[in-house]
C-alpha positions as CSV (number, residue, x, y, z in Angstrom):
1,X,-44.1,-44.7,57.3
2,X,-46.5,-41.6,58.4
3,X,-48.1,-40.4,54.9
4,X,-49.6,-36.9,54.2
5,X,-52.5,-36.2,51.9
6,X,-51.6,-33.6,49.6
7,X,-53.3,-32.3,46.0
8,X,-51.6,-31.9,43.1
9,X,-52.4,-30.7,39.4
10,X,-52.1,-32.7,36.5
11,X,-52.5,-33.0,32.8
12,X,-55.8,-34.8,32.7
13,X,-54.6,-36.6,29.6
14,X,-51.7,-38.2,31.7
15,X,-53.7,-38.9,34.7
16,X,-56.5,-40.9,31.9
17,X,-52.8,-42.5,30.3
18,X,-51.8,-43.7,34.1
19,X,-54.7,-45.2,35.3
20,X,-55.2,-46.8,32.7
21,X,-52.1,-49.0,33.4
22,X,-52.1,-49.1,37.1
23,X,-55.1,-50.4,38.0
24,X,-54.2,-52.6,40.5
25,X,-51.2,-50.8,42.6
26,X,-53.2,-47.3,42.9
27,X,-52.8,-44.0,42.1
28,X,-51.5,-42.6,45.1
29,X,-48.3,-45.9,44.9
30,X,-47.6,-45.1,41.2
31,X,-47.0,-40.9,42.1
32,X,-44.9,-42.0,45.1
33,X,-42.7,-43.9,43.1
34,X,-42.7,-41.5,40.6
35,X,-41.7,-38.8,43.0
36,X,-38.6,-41.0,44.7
37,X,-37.6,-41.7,41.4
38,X,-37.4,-37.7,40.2
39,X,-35.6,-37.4,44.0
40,X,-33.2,-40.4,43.1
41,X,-32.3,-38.6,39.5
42,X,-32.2,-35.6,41.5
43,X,-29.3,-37.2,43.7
44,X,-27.6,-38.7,41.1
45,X,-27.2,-35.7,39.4
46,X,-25.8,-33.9,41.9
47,X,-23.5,-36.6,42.1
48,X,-22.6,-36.2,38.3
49,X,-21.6,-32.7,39.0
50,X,-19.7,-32.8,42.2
51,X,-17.7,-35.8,40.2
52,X,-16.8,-33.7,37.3
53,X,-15.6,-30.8,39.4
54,X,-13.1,-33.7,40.7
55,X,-12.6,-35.8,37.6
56,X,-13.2,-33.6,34.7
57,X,-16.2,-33.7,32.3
58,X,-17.3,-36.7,30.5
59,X,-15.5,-36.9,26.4
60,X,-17.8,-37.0,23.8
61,X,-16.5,-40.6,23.3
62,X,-18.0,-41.3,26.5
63,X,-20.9,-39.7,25.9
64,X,-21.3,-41.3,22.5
65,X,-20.4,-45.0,24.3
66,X,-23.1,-43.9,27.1
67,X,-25.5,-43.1,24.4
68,X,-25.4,-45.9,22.5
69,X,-25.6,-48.4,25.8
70,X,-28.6,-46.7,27.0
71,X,-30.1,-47.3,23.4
72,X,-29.3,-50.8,23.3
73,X,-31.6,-50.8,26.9
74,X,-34.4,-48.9,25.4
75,X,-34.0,-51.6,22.4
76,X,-34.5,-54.3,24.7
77,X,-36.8,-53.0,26.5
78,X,-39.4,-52.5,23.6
79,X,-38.3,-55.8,22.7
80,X,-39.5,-57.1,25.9
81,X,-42.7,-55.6,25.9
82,X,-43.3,-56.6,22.2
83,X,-43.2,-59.8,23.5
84,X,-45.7,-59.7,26.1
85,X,-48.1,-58.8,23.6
86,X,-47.1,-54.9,23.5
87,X,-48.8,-54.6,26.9
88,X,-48.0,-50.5,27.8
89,X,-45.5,-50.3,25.2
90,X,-43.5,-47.4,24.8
């Protein structure tokens, strides 16, 4: 894949924050997965919109049932970390 130097600005407290953890994979890696992840929530929300317009919007029950599923992943996901000795924990 043909790559492109480009500059970007950043909080400087972030950038200290993320190189701190990345060490080994580099900086210029961790900000293109960064960026194809905000382009992949991009896409999905599009999605989310064009399927309401067909379906309807999401109830507040399913909201609430979403909600509480994505808790349960954030839950074991500190979990998780706690038990690999908090490394980068959240």
């Amino acid at each position: 894949m043909a790559t492109k130097k480009i500059t970007v600005t950043i909080p400087e407290e972030l950038l200290d924050e993320v190189r701190a953890e990345i060490a080994e994979r580099g900086l210029s890696a961790y900000i293109t997965e960064a960026v194809r992840a905000q382009r992949d929530r991009d896409l999905i929300g599009e999605l989310a919109d064009w399927l309401e317009q067909e379906h309807g919007a999401v109830t507040a029950e399913e909201a609430a049932t979403a909600d509480r599923e994505l808790d349960d992943l954030h839950a074991e996901h500190i979990r998780r970390r706690a038990a690999q000795g908090g490394q980068g924990a959240a």
